[in-house]
LOTOR-351725 format. One line per field, with one value per atom (N, C-alpha, C, CB): residue number from 1; residue in one letter; x negated, z negated, y negated. Coordinates in Angstrom, 3 decimals, padded with zeros to 6 digits. Glycine has a CB too. Example, Ala and Ser with C-alpha at 12.3 -4.5 7.8 and 13.67 -1.06 7.14 Angstrom:
REM residues 2
num: c(1,1,1,1,2,2,2,2);
residu: c(A,A,A,A,S,S,S,S);
xx: c(-013.190,-012.300,-013.200,-011.308,-012.850,-013.670,-012.900,-014.084);
zz: c(-007.800,-007.800,-007.800,-009.046,-007.080,-007.140,-007.870,-005.725);
yy: c(005.690,004.500,003.300,004.473,002.250,001.060,-000.030,000.598);
END
This chain:
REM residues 82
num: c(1,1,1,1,2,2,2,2,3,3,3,3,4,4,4,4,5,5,5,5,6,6,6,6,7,7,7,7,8,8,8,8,9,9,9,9,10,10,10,10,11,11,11,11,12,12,12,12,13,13,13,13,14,14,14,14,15,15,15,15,16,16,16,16,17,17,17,17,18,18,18,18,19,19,19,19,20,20,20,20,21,21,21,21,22,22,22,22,23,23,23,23,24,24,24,24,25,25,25,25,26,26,26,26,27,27,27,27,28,28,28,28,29,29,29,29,30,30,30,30,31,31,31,31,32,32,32,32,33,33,33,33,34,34,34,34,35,35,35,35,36,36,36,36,37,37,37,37,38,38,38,38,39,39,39,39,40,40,40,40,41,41,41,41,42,42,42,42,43,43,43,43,44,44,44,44,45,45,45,45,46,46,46,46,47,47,47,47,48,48,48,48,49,49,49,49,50,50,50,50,51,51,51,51,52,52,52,52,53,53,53,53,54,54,54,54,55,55,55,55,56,56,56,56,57,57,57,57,58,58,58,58,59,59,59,59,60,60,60,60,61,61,61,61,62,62,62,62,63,63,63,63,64,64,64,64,65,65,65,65,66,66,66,66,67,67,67,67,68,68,68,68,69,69,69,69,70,70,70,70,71,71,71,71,72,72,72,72,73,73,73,73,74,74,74,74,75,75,75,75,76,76,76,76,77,77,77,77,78,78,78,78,79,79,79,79,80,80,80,80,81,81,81,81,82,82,82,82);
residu: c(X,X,X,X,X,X,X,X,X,X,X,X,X,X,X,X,X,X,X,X,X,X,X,X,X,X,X,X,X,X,X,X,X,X,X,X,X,X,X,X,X,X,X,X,X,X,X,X,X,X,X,X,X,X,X,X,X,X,X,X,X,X,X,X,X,X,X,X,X,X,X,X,X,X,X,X,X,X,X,X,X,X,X,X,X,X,X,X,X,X,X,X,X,X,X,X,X,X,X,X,X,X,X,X,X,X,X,X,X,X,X,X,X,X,X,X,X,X,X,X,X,X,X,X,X,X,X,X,X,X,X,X,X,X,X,X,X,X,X,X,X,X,X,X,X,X,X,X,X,X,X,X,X,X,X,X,X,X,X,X,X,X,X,X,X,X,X,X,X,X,X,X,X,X,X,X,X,X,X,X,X,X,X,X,X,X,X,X,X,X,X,X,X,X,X,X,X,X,X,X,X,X,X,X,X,X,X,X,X,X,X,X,X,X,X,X,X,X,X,X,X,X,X,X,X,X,X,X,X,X,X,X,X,X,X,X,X,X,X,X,X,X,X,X,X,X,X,X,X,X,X,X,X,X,X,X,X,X,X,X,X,X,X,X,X,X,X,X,X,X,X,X,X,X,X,X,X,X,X,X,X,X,X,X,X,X,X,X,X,X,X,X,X,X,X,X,X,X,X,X,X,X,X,X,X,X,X,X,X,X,X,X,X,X,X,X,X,X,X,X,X,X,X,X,X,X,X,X);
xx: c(-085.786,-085.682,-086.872,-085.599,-086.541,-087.861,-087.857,-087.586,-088.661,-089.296,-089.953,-089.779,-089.620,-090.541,-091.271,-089.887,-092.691,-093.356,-093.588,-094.723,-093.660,-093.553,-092.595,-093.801,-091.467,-090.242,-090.003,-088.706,-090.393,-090.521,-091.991,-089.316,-092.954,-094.498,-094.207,-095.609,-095.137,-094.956,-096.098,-094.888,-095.755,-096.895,-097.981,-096.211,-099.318,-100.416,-099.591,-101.891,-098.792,-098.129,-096.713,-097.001,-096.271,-094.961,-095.911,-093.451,-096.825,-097.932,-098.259,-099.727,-098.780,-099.018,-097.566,-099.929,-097.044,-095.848,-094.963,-094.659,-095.042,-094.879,-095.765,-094.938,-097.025,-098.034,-098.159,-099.805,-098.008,-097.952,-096.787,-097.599,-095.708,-094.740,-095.194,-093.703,-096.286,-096.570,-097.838,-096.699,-097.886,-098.901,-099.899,-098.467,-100.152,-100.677,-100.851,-099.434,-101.923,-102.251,-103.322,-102.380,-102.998,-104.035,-104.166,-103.308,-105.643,-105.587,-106.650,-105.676,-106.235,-107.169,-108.398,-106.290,-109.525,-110.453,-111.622,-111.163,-111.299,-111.947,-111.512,-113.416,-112.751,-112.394,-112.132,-113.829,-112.553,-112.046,-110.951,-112.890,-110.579,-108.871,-110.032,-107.510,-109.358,-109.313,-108.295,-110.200,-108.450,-107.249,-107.396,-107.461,-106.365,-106.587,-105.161,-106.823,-105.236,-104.085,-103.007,-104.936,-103.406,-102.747,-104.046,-101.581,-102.835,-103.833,-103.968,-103.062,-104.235,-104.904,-106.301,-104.472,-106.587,-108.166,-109.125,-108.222,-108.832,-109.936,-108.821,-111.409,-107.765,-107.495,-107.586,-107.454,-108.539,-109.058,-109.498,-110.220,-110.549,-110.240,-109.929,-110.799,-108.221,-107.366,-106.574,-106.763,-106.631,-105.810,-106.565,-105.248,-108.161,-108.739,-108.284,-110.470,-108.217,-108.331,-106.791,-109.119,-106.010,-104.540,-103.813,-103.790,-104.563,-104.337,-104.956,-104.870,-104.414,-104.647,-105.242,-103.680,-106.393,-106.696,-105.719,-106.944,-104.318,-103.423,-103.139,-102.100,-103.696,-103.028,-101.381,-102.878,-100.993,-099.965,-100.308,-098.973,-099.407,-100.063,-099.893,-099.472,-101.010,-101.327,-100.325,-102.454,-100.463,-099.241,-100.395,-098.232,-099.585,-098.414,-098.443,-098.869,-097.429,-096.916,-096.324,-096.437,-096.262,-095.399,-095.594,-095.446,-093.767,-094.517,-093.312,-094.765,-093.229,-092.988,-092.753,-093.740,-091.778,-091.447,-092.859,-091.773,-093.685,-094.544,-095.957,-094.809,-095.994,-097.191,-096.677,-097.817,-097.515,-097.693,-098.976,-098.342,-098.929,-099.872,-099.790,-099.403,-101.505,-101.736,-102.285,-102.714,-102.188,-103.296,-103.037,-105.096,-103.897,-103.677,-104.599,-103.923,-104.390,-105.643,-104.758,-106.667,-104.963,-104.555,-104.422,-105.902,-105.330,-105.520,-104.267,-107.111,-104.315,-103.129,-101.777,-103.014,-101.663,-099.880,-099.927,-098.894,-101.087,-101.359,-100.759,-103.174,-101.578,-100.839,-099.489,-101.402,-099.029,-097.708,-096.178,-097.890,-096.716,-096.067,-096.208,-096.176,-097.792,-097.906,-096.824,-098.888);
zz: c(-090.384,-089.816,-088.904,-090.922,-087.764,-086.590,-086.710,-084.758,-086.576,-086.456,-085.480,-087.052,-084.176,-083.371,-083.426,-081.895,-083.951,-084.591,-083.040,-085.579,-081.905,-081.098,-081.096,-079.821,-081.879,-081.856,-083.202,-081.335,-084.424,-085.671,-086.331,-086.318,-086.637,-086.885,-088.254,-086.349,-089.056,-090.413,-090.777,-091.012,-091.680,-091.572,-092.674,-092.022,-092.958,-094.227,-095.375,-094.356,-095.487,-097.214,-096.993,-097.783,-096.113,-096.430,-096.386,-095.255,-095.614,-095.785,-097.233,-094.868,-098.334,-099.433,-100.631,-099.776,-099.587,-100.816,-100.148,-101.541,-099.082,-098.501,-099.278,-097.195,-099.041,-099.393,-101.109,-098.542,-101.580,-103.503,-103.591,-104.822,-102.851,-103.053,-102.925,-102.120,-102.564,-102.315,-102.985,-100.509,-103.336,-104.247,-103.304,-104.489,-102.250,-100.924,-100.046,-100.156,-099.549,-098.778,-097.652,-099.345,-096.610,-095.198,-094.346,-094.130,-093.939,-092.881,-092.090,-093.189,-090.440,-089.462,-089.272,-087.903,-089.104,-089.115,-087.950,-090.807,-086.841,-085.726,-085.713,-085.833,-086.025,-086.043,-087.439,-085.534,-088.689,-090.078,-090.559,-090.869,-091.419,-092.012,-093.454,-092.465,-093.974,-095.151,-096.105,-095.420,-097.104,-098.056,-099.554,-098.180,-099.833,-101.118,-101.965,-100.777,-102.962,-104.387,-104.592,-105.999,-104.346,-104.021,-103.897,-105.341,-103.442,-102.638,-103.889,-101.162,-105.445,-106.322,-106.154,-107.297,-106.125,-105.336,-105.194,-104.089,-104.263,-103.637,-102.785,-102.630,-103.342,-102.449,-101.692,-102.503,-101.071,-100.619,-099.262,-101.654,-099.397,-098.217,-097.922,-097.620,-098.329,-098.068,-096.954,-099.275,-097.595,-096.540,-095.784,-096.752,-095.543,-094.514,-093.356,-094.715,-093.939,-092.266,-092.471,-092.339,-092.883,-092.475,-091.977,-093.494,-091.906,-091.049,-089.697,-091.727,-088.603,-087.886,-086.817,-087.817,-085.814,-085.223,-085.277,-083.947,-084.874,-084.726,-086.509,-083.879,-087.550,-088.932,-089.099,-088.800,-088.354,-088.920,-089.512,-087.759,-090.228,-090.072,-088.677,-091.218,-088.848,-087.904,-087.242,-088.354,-085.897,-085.442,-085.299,-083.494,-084.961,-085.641,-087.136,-085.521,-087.753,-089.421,-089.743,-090.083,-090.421,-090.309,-091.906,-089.121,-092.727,-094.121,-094.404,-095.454,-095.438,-095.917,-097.211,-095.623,-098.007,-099.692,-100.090,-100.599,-100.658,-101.148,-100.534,-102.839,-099.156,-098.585,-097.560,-098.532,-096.975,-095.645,-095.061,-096.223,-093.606,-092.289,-091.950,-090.978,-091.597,-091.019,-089.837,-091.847,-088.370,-087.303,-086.750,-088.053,-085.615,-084.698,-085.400,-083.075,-085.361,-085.615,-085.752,-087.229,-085.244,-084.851,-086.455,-083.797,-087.364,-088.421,-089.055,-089.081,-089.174,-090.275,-090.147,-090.664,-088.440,-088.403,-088.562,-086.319,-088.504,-088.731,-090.296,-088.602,-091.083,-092.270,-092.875,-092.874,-092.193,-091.945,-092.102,-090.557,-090.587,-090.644,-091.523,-089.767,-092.512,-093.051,-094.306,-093.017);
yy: c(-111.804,-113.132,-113.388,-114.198,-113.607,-114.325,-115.752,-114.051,-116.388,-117.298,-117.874,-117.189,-119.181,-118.980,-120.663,-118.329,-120.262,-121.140,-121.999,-120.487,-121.839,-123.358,-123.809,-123.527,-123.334,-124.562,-125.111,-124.000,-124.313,-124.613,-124.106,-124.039,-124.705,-124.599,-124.549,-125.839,-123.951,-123.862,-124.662,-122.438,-125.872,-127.083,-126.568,-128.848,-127.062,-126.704,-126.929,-127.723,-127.991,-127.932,-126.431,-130.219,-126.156,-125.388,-124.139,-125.484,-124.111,-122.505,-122.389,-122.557,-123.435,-123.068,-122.655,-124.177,-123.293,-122.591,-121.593,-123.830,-120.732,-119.754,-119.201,-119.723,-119.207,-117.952,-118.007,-118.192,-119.057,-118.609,-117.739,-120.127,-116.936,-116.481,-114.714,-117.196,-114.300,-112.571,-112.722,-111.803,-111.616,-110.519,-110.767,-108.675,-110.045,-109.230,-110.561,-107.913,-110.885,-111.390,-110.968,-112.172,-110.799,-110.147,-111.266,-108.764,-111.375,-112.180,-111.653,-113.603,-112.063,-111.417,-112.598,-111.009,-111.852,-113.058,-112.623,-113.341,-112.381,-111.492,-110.150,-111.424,-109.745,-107.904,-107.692,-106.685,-108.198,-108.076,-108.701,-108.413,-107.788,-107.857,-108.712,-105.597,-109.943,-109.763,-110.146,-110.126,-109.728,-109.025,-109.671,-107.147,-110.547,-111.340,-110.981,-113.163,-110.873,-110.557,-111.622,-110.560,-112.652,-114.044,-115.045,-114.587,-116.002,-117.251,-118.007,-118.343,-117.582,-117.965,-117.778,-117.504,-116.360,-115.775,-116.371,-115.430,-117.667,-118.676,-119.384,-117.910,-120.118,-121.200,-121.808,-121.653,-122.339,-123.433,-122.519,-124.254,-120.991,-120.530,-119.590,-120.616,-119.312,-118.691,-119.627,-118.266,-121.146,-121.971,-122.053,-123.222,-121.919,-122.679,-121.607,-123.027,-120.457,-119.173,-119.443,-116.811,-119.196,-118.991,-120.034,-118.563,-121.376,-122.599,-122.533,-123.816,-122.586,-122.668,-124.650,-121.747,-124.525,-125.755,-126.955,-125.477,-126.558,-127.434,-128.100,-126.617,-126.993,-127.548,-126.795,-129.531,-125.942,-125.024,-123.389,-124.919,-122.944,-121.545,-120.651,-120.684,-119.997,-119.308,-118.085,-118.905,-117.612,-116.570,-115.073,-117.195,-115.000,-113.909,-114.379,-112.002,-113.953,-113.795,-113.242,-114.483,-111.937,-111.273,-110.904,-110.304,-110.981,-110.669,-109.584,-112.180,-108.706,-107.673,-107.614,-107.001,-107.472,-107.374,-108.652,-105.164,-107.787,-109.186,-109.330,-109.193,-109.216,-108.950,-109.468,-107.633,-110.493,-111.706,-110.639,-113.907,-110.701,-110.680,-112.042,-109.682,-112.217,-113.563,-112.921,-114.700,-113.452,-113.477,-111.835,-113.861,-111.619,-110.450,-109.718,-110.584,-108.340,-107.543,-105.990,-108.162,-105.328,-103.799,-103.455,-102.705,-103.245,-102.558,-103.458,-102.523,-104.531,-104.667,-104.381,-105.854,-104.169,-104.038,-102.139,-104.827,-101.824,-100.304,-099.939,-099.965,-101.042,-100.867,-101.143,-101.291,-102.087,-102.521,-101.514,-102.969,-100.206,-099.067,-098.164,-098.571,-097.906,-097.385,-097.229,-097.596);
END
């Protein structure tokens, strides 16, 4: 399923209950990937990076059986194919 978040934005409350749904959590945060078990982990800033300025989640998103990609970053869609 695609999704195209400038015509449908995924708001801060539907991101937390998107993301309590996978194991695997990645998010791009510059040049570092980081990588949480679930957004139990540290809540608070798991939402802060995977929210984006506007207050939606952030693009790209791309999720997989039980593992969400947040944000651009070469290495994670590397792992992706992996």
């Amino acid at each position: 399923m695609v999704v195209n978040p400038g015509k449908n934005p995924i708001t801060e409350e539907e991101a937390v209950i998107l993301l309590n749904s996978f194991k695997k959590i990645f998010v791009a945060r510059g040049k570092r990937v980081l990588e949480y078990t679930s957004i139990h982990d540290d809540k608070e800033k798991v939402i802060q990076i995977a929210i984006g300025r506007a207050g939606n989640l952030r693009t790209p998103t791309v999720h997989f059986e039980d593992t969400i990609f947040i944000g651009y970053n070469i290495d994670i869609y590397k792992r992706l194919i992996q």
